[in-house]
C-alpha positions in Angstrom: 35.0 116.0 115.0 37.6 118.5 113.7 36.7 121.5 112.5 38.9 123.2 110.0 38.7 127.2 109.0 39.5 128.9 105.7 42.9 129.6 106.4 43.9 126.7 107.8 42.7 125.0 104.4 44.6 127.7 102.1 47.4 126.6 104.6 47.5 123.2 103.6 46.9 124.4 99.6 50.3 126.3 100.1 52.3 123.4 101.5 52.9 120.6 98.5 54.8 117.5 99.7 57.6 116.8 97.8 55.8 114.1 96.0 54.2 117.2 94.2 57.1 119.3 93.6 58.6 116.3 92.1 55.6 115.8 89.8 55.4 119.4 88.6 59.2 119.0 88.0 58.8 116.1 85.9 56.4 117.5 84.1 58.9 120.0 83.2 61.2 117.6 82.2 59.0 116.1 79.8 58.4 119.6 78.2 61.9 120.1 78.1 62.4 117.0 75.8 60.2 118.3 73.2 62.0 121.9 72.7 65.8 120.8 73.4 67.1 118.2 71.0 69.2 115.0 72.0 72.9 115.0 71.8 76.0 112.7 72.3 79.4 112.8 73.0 82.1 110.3 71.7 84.1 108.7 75.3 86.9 106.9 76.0 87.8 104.6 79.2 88.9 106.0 81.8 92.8 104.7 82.8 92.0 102.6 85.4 88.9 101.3 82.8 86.4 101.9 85.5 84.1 104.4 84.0 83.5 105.4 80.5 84.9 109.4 80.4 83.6 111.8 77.7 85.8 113.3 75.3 85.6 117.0 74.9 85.1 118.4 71.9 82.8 115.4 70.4 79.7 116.7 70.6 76.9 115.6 67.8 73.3 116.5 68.0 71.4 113.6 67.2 68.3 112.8 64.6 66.8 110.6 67.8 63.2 111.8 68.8 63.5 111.9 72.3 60.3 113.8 72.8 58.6 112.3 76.2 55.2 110.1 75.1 52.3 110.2 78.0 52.6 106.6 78.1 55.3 103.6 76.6 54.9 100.2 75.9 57.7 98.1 75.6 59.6 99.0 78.5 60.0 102.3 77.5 60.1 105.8 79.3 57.2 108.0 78.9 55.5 110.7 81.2 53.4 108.1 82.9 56.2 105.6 82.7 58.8 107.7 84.9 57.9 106.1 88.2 57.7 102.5 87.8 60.9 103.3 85.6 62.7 105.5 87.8 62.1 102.7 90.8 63.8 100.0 88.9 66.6 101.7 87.8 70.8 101.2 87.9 72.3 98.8 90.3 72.6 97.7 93.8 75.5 99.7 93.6 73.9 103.1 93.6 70.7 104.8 92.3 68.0 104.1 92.0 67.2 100.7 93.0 70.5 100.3 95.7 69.7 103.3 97.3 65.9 102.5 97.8 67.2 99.2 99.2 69.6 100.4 101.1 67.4 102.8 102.8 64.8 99.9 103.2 66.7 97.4 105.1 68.9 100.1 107.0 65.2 101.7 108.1 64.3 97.8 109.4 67.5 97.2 111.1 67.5 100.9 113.5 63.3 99.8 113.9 64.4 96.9 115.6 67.2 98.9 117.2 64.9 101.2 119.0 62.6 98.6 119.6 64.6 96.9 122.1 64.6 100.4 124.0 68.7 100.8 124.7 68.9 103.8 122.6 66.4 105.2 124.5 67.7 104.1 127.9 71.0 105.1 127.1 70.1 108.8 126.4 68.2 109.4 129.4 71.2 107.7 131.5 73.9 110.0 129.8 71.4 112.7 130.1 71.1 111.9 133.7 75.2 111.6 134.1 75.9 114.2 131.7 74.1 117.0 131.7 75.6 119.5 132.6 78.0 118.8 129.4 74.7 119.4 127.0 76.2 122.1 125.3 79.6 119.8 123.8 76.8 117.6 122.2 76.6 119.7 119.0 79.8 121.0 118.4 81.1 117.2 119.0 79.0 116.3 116.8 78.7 118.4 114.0 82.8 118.5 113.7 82.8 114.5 113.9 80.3 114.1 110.7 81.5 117.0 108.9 85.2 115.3 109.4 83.3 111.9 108.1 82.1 113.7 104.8 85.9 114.7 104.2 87.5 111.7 104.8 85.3 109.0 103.5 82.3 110.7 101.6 80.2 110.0 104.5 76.7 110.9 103.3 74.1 108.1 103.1 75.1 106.7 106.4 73.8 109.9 107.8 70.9 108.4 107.6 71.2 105.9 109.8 72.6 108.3 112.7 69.6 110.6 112.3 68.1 107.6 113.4 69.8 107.3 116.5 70.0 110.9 117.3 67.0 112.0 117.0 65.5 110.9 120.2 68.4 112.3 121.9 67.7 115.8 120.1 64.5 115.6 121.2 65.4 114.9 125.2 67.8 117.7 124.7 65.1 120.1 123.8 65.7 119.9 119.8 64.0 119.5 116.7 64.5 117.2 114.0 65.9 120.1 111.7 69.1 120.3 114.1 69.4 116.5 113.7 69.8 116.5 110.1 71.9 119.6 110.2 74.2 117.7 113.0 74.4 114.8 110.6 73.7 115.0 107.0 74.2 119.1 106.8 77.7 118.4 108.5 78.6 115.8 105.9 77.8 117.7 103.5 79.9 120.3 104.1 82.8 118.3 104.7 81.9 116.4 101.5 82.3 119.9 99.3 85.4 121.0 100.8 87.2 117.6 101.4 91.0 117.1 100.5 90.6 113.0 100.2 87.6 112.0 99.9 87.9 108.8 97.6 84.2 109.4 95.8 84.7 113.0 94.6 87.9 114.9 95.2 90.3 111.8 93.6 87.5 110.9 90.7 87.6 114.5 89.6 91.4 115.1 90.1 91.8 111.7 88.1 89.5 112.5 85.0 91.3 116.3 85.2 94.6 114.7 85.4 96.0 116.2 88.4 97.9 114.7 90.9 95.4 112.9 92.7 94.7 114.5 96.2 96.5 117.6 95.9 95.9 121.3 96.8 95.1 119.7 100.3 96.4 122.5 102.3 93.9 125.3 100.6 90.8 122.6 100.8 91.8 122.2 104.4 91.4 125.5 105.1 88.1 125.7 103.2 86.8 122.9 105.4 87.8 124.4 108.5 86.0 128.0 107.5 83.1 126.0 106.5 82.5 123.8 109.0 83.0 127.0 112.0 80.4 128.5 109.7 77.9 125.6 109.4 78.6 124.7 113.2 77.7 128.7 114.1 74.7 128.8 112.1 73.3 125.7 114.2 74.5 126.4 117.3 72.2 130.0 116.6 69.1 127.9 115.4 69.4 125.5 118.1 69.5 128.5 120.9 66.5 130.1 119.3 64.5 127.0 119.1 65.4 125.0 122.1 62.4 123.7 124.3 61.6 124.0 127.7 61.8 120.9 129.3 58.5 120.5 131.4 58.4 119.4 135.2 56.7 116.6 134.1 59.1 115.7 131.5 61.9 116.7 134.1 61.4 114.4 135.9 60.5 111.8 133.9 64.2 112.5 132.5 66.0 112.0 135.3 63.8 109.1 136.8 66.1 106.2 137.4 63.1 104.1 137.7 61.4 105.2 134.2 64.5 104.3 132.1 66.4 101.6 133.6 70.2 101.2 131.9 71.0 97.7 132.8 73.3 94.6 131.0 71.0 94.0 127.8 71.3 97.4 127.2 75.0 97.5 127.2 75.1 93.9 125.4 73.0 95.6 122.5 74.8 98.8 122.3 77.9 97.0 122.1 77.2 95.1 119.3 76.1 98.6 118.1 79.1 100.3 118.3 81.1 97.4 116.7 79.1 96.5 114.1 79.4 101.1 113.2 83.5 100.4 113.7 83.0 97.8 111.1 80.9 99.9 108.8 83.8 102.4 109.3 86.7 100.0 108.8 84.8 98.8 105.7 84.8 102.3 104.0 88.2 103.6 105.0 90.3 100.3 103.9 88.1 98.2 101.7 86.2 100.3 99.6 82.9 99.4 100.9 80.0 100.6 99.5 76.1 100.5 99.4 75.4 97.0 99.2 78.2 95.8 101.8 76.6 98.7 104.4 73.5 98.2 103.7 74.1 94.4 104.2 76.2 95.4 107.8 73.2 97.4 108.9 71.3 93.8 108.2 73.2 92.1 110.3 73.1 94.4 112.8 69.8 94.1 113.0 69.7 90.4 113.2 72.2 90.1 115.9 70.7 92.9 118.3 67.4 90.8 117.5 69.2 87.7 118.6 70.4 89.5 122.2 66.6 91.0 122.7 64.8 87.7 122.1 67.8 85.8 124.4 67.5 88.4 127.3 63.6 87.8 127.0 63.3 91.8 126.1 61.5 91.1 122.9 60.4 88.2 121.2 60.9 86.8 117.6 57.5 88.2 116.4 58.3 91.3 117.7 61.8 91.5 116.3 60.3 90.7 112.7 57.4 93.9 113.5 59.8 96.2 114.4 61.7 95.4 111.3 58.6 96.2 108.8 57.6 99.2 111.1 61.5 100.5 110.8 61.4 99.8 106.5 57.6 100.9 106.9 58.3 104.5 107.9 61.3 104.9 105.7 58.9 103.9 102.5 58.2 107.4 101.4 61.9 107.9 101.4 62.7 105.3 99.0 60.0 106.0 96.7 61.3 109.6 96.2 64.3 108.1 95.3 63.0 106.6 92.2 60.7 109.2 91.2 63.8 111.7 91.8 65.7 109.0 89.1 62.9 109.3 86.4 63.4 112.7 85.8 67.1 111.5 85.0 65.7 109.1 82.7 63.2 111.1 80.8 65.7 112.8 80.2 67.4 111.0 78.0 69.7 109.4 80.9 73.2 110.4 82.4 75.2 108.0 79.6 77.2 110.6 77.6 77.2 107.8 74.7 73.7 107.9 74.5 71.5 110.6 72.9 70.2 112.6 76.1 68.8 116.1 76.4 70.9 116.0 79.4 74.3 116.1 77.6 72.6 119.3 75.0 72.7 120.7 78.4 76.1 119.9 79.6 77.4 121.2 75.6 76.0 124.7 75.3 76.3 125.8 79.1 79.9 124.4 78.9 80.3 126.5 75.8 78.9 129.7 77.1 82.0 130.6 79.3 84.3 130.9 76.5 86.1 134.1 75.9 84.8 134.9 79.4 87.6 136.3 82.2 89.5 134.0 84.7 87.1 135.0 88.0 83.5 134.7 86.3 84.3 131.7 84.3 85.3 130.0 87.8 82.4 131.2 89.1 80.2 129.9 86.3 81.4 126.9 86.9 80.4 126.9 90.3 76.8 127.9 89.4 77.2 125.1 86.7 77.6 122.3 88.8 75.7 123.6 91.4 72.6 123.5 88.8 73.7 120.4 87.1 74.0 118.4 90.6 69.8 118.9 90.2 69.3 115.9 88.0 72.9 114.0 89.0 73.5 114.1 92.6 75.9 111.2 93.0 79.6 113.0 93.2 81.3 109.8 91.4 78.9 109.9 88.7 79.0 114.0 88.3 82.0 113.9 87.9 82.8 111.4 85.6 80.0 113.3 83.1 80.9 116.7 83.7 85.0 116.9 84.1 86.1 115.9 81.0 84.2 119.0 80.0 84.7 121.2 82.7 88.9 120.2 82.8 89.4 121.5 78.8 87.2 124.7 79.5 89.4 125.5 82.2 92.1 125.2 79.9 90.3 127.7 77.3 89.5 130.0 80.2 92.7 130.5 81.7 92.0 128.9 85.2 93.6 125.9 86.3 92.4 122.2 86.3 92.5 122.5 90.2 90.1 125.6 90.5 87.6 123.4 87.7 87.8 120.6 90.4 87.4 123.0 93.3 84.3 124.0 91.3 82.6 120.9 91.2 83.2 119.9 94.7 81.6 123.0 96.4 79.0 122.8 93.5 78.3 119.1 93.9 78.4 119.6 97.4 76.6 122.5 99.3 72.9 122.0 96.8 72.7 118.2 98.0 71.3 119.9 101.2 68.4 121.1 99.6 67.4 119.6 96.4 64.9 116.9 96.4 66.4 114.6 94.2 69.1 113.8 96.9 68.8 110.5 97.8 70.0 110.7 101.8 68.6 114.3 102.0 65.0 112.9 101.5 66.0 110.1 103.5 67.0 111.7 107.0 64.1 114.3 106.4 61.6 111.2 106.3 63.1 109.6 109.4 63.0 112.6 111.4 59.9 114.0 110.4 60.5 117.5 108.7 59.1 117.6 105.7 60.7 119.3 102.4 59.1 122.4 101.8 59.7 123.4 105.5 63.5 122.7 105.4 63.7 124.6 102.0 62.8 127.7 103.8 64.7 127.5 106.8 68.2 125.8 105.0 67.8 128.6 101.9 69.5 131.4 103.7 71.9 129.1 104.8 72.5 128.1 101.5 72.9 131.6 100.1 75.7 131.9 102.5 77.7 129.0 101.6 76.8 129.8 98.0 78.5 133.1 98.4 81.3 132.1 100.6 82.0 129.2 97.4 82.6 132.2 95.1 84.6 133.8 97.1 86.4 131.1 97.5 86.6 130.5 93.9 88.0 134.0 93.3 90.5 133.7 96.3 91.8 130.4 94.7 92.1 131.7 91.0 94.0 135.2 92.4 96.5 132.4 94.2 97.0 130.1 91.0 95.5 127.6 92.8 
């Protein structure tokens, strides 16, 4: 029987999942809805006629009551409705409903992955071959996935690697919080400062209409000061938190015997390393997206199953287990997902068409910099989209709702289109590594076990630096005429 004391039960009062910060938030939202009134803005199609743009300048409040019932027939979106709402939402091709699926079937793939035991094996060889190269792990890494963010908006795929590195953390000595700061952190800030990224730097350049992946050499720059700083700050937490490897554990390690690497280990981790040269391929030269990645994980999965059951390492039962157990422990991911989309939709939604509190917001904060100087209306903008990237964390569709306003205020301001683009990418970029309603935040937390409240207060201070290195940054590139 466990006995628990007094302070270990105000302990666990003080520590709210993110299931209840989400709640609390939504209940916010809701209150929100009945003090703000709806709004709407007139849009136009974009040139290509992919995306619907807003057009500045057209705001109307609307009569609409978009005041948030307790409950909705019909379909509709009240408080009680925002769940079940918010899990059926969009497309396959993004939130909520793609990403919950995509986090799903990617989480039953990597269960049957490590199931078959080569991931593991494979560490403890190159541990065994390696080690005295330990300290090139990070730094290889963390460069590597913070060059993936730049180049091809890396970001959900994290997800996938935090799978596969986090055993390999852990034989190292590491946590799970330098896992997702090796992966999903690194993205991230290769995602805010990227010079080509296809999802966020060209769609904002585009809507601003400025040359499409220009003022590369000062991003580049950005991404190199960024990614030493990012790649500092871990290298720091990792040194303070590293772990004592037992003798036990020592020699469990480097016991040839306890983790044999033999030819079904090698067949499976080719097919592993293809199927991620694919994946890559994919995304670099045909656009892939969400439901063709999520589909590559799939098969993946089914042809690493296929070697296990042939080598006689695992049978077909076992295959189809480890699948469930892998989407199984990703579940409370995916659900955050669609909660994190209700607020959205309580909100009114993110269509600029369509009467939203959301685009009061965007009218009246975009408003509020007028008549203000060069350097704090860039900054505002920063803090803006750093605030706004809350309730719409996909760059793509941040971009598409907020440049069409942020490009004419830049105008009225006297900063350039550039530094309004600039703006939204460090903005979008550096808060998805904290807020809740990020989509493959949530997700690489849940696989490696860390939950949200706990990496709020250690990736905060981090945060505050990069927050204050952006306006710096933003000041450095309105002095230039950037």
């Amino acid at each position: 029987m466990q006995i628990h004391t007094k302070n270990e039960a105000i302990t666990k009062r003080q520590m709210p999942d993110a299931f209840i910060i989400l709640f609390f938030v939504v209940l916010i939202a809701g209150l929100v809805t009945y003090i703000v009134p709806a709004g709407t803005f007139a849009t136009s199609p974009s040139e290509d006629g992919s995306r619907q743009l807003l057009v500045a300048g057209t705001y109307m409040e609307s009569d609409q009551d978009m005041s948030v019932p307790l409950f909705a027939a019909g379909g509709g979106s009240g408080f009680f409705n925002f769940a079940f709402e918010g899990l059926v939402s969009g497309d396959k091709w993004g939130s909520a409903i793609g990403v919950i699926m995509f986090i799903l079937i990617t989480g039953g793939a990597f269960g049957i992955v490590m199931q078959t035991g080569a991931i593991t094996n494979a560490i403890h060889a190159l541990i065994n071959k390696a080690s005295h190269a330990e300290k090139l792990f990070i730094p290889i890494l963390f460069v590597l996935f913070s060059l993936g963010g730049a180049v091809f908006g890396m970001g959900e795929e994290a997800i996938a690697f935090c799978i596969v590195l986090l055993p390999l953390m852990k034989a190292l000595g590491y946590n799970g919080i330098i896992t997702v700061m090796v992966t999903y952190v690194a993205t991230q800030i290769g995602f805010a400062t990227s010079w080509m990224n296809p999802f966020s730097v060209a769609i904002a350049q585009g809507i601003a209409q400025v040359p499409l992946l220009s003022g590369a050499g000062y991003r580049v720059v950005l991404w190199v000061v960024f990614t030493l700083t990012g790649l500092i700050f871990t290298m720091r937490y990792a040194a303070l938190t590293k772990v004592k490897v037992t003798e036990q554990e020592r020699a469990i390690l480097h016991n040839d015997n306890a983790y044999v690497f033999g030819k079904t280990d090698i067949s499976i981790l080719l097919v592993f390393v293809a199927v991620i040269a694919w994946i890559i391929w994919g995304v670099v030269t045909q656009g892939y997206y969400i439901p063709e990645i999520a589909s590559q994980f799939f098969t993946m999965g089914c042809a690493i199953g296929l070697v296990a059951v042939i080598t006689k390492r695992m049978s077909m039962n076992q295959v189809s287990a480890a699948f469930q157990k892998g989407a199984q422990d990703l579940l409370p991911a995916a659900l955050i997902v669609g909660l994190a989309k209700g607020i959205v939709i309580l909100l009114g939604g993110d269509d600029p068409a369509s009467p939203s509190v959301l685009n009061t917001i965007l009218h009246y904060a975009a408003g509020t910099a007028e008549g203000w100087s060069a350097n704090i209306s860039a900054v505002f903008m920063l803090i803006f989209q750093s605030v706004f990237n809350f309730f719409i964390s996909s760059g793509s569709g941040q971009a598409a709702l907020t440049m069409p306003l942020m490009a004419p205020l830049a105008d009225l301001v006297g900063v350039s289109r550039q530094v309004a683009v600039l703006a939204f990418q460090l903005g979008d970029g550096f808060t998805n590594i904290i807020i809740p309603t990020s989509a493959s935040l949530i997700g690489c937390l849940g696989v490696t076990h860390v939950d949200w409240l706990e990496w709020a207060k250690f990736i905060f201070r981090f945060l505050l630096v990069l927050m204050v290195m952006s306006i710096i940054a933003m000041i450095i590139a309105v002095s230039i005429g950037f």
